[in-house]
VOLO-278995 format. One record per residue: residue number from 0; residue in three letters; x, z, y of N, C-alpha, C in turn. Coordinates in Angstrom, 3 decimals. Example, Ala and Ser with C-alpha at 12.3 -4.5 7.8 and 13.67 -1.06 7.14 Angstrom:
2
<atom n="0" res="ALA" n_px="13.190" n_pz="7.800" n_py="-5.690" ca_px="12.300" ca_pz="7.800" ca_py="-4.500" c_px="13.200" c_pz="7.800" c_py="-3.300"/>
<atom n="1" res="SER" n_px="12.850" n_pz="7.080" n_py="-2.250" ca_px="13.670" ca_pz="7.140" ca_py="-1.060" c_px="12.900" c_pz="7.870" c_py="0.030"/>
end
This chain:
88
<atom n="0" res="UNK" n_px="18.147" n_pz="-10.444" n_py="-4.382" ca_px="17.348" ca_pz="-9.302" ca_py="-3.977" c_px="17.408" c_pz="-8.250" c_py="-5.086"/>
<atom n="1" res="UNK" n_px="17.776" n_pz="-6.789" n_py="-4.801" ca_px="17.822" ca_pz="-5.972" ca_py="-5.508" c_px="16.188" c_pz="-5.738" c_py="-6.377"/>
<atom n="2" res="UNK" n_px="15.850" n_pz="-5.487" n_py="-7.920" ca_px="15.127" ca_pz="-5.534" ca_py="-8.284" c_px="14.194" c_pz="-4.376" c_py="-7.806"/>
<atom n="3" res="UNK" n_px="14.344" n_pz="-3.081" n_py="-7.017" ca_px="13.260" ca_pz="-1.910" ca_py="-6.400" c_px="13.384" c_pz="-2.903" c_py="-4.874"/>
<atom n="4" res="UNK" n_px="13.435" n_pz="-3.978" n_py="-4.196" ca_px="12.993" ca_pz="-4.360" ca_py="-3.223" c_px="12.189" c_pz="-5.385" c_py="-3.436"/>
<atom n="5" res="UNK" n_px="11.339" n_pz="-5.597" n_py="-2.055" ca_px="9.856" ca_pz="-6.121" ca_py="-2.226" c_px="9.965" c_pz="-6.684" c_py="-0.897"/>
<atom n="6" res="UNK" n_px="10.199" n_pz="-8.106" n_py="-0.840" ca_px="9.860" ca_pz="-9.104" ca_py="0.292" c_px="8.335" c_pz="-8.816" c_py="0.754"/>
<atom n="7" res="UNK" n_px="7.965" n_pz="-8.801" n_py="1.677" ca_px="6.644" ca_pz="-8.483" ca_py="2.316" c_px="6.055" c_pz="-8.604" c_py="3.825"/>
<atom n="8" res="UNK" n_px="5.096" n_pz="-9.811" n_py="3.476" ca_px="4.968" ca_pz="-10.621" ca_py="5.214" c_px="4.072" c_pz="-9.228" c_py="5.348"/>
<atom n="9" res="UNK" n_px="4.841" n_pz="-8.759" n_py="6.937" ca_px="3.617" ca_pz="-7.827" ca_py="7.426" c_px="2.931" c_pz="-8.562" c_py="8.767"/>
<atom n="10" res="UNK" n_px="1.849" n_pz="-8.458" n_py="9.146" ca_px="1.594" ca_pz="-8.917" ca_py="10.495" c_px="1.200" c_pz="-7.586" c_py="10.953"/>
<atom n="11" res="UNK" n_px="0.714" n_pz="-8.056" n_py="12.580" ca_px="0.284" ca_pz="-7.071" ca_py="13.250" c_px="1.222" c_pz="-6.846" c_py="14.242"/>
<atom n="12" res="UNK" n_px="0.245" n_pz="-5.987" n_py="15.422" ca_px="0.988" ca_pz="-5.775" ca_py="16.694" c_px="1.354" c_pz="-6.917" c_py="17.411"/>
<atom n="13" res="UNK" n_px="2.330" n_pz="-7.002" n_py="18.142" ca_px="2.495" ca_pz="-8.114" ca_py="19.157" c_px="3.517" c_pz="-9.537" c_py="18.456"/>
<atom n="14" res="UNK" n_px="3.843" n_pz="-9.185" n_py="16.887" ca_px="4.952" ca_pz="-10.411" ca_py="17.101" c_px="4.185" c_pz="-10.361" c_py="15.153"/>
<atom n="15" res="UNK" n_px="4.522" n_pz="-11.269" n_py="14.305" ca_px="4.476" ca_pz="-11.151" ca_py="12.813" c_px="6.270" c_pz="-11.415" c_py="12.907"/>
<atom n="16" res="UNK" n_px="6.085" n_pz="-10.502" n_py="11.460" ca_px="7.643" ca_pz="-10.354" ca_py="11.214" c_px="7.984" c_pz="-10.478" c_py="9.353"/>
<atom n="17" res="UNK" n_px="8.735" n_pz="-10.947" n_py="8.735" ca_px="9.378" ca_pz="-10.814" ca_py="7.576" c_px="10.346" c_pz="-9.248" c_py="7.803"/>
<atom n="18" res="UNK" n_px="9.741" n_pz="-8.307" n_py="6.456" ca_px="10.200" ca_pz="-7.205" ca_py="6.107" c_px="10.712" c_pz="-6.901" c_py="4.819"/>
<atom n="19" res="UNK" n_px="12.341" n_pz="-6.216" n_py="4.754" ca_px="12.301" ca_pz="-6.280" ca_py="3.459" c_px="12.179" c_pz="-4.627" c_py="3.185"/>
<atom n="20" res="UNK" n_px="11.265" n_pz="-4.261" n_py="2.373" ca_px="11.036" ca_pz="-2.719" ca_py="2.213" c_px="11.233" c_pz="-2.055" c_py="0.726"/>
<atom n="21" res="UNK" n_px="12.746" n_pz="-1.157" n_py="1.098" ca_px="13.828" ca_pz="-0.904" ca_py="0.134" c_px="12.814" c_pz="0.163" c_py="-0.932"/>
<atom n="22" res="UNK" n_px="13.021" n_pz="0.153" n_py="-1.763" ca_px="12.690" ca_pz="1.112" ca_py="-3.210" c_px="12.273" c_pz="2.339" c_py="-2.355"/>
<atom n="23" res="UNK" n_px="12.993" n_pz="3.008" n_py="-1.926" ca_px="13.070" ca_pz="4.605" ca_py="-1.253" c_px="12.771" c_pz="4.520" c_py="0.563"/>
<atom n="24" res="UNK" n_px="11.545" n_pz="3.520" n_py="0.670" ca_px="11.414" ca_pz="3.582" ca_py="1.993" c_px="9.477" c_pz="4.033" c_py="1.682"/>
<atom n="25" res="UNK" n_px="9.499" n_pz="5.137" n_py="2.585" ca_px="7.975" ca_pz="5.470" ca_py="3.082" c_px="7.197" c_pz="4.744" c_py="4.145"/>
<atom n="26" res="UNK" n_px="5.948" n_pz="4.501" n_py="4.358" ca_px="5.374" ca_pz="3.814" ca_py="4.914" c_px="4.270" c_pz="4.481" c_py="5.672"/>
<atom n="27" res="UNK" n_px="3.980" n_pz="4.902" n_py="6.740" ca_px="2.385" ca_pz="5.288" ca_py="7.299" c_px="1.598" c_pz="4.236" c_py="7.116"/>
<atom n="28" res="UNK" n_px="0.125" n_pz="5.190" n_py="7.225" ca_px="-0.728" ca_pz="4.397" ca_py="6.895" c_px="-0.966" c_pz="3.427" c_py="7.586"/>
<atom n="29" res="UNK" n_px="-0.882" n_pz="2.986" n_py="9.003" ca_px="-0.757" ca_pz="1.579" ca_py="9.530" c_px="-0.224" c_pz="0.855" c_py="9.058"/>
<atom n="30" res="UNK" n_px="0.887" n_pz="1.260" n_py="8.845" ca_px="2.051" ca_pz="0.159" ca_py="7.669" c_px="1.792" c_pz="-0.349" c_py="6.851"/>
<atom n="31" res="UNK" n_px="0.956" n_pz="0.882" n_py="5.718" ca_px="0.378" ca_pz="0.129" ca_py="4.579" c_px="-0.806" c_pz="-0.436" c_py="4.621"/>
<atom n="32" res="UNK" n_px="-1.487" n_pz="0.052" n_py="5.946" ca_px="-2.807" ca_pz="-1.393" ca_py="5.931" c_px="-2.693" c_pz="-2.503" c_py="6.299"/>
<atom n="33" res="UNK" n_px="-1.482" n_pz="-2.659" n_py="7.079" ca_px="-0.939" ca_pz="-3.805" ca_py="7.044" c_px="-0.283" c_pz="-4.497" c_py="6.115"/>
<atom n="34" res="UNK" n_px="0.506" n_pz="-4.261" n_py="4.832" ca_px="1.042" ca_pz="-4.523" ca_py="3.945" c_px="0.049" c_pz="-5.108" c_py="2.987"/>
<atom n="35" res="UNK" n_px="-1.349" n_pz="-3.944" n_py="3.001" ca_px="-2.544" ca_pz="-4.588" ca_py="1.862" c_px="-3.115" c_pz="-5.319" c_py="2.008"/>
<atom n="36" res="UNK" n_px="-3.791" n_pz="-5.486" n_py="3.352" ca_px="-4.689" ca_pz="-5.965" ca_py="4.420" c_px="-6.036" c_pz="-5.230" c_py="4.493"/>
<atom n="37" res="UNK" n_px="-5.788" n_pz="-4.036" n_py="4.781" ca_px="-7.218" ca_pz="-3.447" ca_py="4.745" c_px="-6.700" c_pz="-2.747" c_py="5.825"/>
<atom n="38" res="UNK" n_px="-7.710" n_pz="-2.132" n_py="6.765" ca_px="-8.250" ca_pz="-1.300" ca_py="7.447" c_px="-7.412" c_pz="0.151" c_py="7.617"/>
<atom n="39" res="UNK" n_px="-7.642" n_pz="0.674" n_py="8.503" ca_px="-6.751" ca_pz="2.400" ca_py="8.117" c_px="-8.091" c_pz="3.034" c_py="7.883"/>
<atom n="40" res="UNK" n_px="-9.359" n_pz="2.874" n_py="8.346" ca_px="-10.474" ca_pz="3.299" ca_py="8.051" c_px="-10.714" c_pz="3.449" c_py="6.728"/>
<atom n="41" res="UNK" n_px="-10.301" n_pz="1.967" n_py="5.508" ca_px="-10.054" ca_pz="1.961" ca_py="4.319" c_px="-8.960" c_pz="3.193" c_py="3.424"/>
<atom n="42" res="UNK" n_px="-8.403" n_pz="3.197" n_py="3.936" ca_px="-7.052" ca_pz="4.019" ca_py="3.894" c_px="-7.879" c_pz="4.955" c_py="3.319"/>
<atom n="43" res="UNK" n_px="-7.978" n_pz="5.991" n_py="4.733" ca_px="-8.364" ca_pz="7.164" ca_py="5.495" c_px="-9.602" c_pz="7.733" c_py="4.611"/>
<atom n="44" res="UNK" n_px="-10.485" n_pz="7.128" n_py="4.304" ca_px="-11.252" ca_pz="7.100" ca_py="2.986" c_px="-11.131" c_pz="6.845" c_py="1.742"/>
<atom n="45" res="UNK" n_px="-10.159" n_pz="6.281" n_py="1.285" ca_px="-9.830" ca_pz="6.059" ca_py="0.151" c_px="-8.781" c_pz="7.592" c_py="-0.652"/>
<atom n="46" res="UNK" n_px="-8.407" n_pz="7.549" n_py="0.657" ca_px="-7.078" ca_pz="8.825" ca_py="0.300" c_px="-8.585" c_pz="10.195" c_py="0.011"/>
<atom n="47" res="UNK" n_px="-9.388" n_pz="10.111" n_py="0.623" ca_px="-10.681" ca_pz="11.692" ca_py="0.580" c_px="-11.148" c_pz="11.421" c_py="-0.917"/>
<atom n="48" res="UNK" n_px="-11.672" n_pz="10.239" n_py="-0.982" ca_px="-12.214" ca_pz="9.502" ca_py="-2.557" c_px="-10.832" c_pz="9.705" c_py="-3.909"/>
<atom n="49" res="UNK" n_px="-9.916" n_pz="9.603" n_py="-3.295" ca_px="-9.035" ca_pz="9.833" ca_py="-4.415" c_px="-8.855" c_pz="8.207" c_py="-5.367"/>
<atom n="50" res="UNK" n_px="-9.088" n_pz="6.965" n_py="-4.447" ca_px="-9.502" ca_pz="6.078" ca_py="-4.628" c_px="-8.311" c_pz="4.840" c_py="-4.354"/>
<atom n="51" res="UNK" n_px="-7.591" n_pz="5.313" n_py="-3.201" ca_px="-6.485" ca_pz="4.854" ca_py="-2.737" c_px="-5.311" c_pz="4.733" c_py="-3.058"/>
<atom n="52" res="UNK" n_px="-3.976" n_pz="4.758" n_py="-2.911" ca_px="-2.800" ca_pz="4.249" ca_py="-3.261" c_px="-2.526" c_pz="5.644" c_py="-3.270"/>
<atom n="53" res="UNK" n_px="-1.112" n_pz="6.190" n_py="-4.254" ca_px="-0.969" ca_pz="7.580" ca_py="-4.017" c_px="-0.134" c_pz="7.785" c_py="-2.637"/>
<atom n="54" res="UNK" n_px="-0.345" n_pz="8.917" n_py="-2.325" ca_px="0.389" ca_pz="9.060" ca_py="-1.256" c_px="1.177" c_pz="10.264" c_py="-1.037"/>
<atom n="55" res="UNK" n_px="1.653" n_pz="10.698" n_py="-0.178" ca_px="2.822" ca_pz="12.350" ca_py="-0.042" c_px="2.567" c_pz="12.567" c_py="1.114"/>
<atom n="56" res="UNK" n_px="2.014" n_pz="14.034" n_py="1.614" ca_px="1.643" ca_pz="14.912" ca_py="2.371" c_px="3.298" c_pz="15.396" c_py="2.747"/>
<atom n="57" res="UNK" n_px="3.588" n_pz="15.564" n_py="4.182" ca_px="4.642" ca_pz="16.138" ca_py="4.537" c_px="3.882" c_pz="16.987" c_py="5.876"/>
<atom n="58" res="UNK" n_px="4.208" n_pz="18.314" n_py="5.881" ca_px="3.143" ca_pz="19.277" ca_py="6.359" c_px="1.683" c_pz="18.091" c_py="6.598"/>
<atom n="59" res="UNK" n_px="1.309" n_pz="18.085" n_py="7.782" ca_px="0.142" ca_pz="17.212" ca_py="8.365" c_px="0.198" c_pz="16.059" c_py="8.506"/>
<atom n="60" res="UNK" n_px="2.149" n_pz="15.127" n_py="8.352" ca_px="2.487" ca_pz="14.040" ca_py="8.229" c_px="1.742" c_pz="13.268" c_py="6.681"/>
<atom n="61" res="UNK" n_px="0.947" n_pz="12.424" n_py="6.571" ca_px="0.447" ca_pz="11.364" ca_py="5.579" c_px="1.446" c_pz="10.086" c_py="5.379"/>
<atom n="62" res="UNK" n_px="2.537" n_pz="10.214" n_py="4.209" ca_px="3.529" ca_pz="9.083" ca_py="3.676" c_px="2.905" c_pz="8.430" c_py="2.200"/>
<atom n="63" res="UNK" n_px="3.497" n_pz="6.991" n_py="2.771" ca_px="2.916" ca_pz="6.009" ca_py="1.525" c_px="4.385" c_pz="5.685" c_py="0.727"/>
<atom n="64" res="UNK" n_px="4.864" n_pz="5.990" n_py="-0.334" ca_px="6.412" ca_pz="5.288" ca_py="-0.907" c_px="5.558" c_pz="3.773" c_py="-1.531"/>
<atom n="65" res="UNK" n_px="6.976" n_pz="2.883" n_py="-0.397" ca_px="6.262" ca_pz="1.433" ca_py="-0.639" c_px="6.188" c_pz="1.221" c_py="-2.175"/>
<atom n="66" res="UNK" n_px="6.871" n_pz="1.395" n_py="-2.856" ca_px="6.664" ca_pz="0.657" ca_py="-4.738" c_px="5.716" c_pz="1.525" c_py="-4.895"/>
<atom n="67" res="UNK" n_px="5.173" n_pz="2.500" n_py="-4.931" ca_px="4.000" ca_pz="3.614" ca_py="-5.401" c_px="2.390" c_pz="2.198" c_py="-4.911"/>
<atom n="68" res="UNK" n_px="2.505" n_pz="2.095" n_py="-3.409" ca_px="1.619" ca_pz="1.271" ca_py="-2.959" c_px="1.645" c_pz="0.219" c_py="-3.577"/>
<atom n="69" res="UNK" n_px="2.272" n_pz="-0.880" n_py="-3.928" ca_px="2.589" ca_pz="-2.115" ca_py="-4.535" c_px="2.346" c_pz="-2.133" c_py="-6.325"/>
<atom n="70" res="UNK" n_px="2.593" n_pz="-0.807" n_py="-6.809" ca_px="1.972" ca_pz="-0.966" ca_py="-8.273" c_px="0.899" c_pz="-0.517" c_py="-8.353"/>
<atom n="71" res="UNK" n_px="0.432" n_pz="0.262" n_py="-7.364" ca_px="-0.998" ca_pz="-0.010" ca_py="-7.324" c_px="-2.336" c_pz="-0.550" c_py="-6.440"/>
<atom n="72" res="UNK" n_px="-1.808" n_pz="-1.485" n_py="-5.913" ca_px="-2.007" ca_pz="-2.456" ca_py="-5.410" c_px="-2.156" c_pz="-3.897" c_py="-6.747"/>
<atom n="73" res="UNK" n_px="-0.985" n_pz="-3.626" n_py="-7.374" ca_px="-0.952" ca_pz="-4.577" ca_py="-8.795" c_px="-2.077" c_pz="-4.485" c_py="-10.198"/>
<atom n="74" res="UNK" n_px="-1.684" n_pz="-3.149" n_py="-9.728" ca_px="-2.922" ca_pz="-2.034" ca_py="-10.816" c_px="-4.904" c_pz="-2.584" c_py="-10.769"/>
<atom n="75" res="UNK" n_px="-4.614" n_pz="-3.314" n_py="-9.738" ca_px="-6.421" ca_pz="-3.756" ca_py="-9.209" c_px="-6.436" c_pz="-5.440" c_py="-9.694"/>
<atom n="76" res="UNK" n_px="-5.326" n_pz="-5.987" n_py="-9.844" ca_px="-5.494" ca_pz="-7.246" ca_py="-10.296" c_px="-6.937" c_pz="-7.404" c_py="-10.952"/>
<atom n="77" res="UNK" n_px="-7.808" n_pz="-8.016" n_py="-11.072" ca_px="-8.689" ca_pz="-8.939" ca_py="-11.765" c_px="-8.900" c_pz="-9.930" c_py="-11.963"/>
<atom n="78" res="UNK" n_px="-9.717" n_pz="-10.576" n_py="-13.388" ca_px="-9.415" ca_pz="-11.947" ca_py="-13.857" c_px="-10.781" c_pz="-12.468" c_py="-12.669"/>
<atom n="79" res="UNK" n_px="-12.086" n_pz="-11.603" n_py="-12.860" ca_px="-13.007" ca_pz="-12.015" ca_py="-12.107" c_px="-14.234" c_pz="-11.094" c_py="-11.869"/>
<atom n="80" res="UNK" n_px="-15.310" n_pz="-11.250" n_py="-10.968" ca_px="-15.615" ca_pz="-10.255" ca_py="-10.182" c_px="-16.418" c_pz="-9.129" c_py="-11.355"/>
<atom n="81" res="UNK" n_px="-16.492" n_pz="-9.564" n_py="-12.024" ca_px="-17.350" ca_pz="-8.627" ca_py="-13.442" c_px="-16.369" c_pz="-8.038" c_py="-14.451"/>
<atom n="82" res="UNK" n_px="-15.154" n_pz="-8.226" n_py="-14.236" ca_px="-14.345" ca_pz="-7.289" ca_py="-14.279" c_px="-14.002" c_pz="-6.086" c_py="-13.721"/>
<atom n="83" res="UNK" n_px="-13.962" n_pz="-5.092" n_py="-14.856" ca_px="-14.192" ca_pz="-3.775" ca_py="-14.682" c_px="-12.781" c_pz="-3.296" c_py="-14.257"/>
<atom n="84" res="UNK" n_px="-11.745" n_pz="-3.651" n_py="-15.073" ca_px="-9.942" ca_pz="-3.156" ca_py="-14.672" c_px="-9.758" c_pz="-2.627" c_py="-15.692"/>
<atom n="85" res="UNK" n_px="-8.934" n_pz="-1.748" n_py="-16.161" ca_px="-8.924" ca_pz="-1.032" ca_py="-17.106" c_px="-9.044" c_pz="0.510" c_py="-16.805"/>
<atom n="86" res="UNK" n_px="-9.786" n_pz="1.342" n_py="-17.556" ca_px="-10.005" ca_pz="2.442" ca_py="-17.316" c_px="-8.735" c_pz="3.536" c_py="-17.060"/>
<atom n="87" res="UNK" n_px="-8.979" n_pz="4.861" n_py="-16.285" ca_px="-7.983" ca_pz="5.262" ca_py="-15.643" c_px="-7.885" c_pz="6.065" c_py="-16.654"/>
end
């Protein structure tokens, strides 16, 4: 496996599927709430909060670049729940 690709069980919709999602592939936000396991509601608020994964505006189109999502997704790791993370 090339080292910018990222094996990634997605579920959802009518079938679960194994995806492999290349360095330079974008994702909507269904995609990536499926990828995290959260909500698009989560999303959709997180992106207003400035709280969420970064993302790229294409006119009114909302794109997620999968490694952008996945390091920070990594970025939230904690040892335990009174862990703070490290400051931004």
């Amino acid at each position: 496996m090339h080292p910018h690709e990222y094996k990634l069980r997605v579920e959802g919709g009518k079938r679960e599927q194994d995806e492999l999602v290349a360095a330079k592939q974008y994702g909507n936000t269904e995609i990536v709430a499926r990828i995290l396991g959260v909500s698009v509601s989560f999303l959709n608020k997180a992106r207003m909060s400035g709280d969420g994964p970064p993302f790229h505006k294409f006119g009114r189109t909302v794109r997620y670049f999968i490694p952008d999502v996945i390091e920070w997704a990594r970025s939230r790791t904690r040892t335990s729940t009174s862990d703070p993370g490290q400051a931004s």
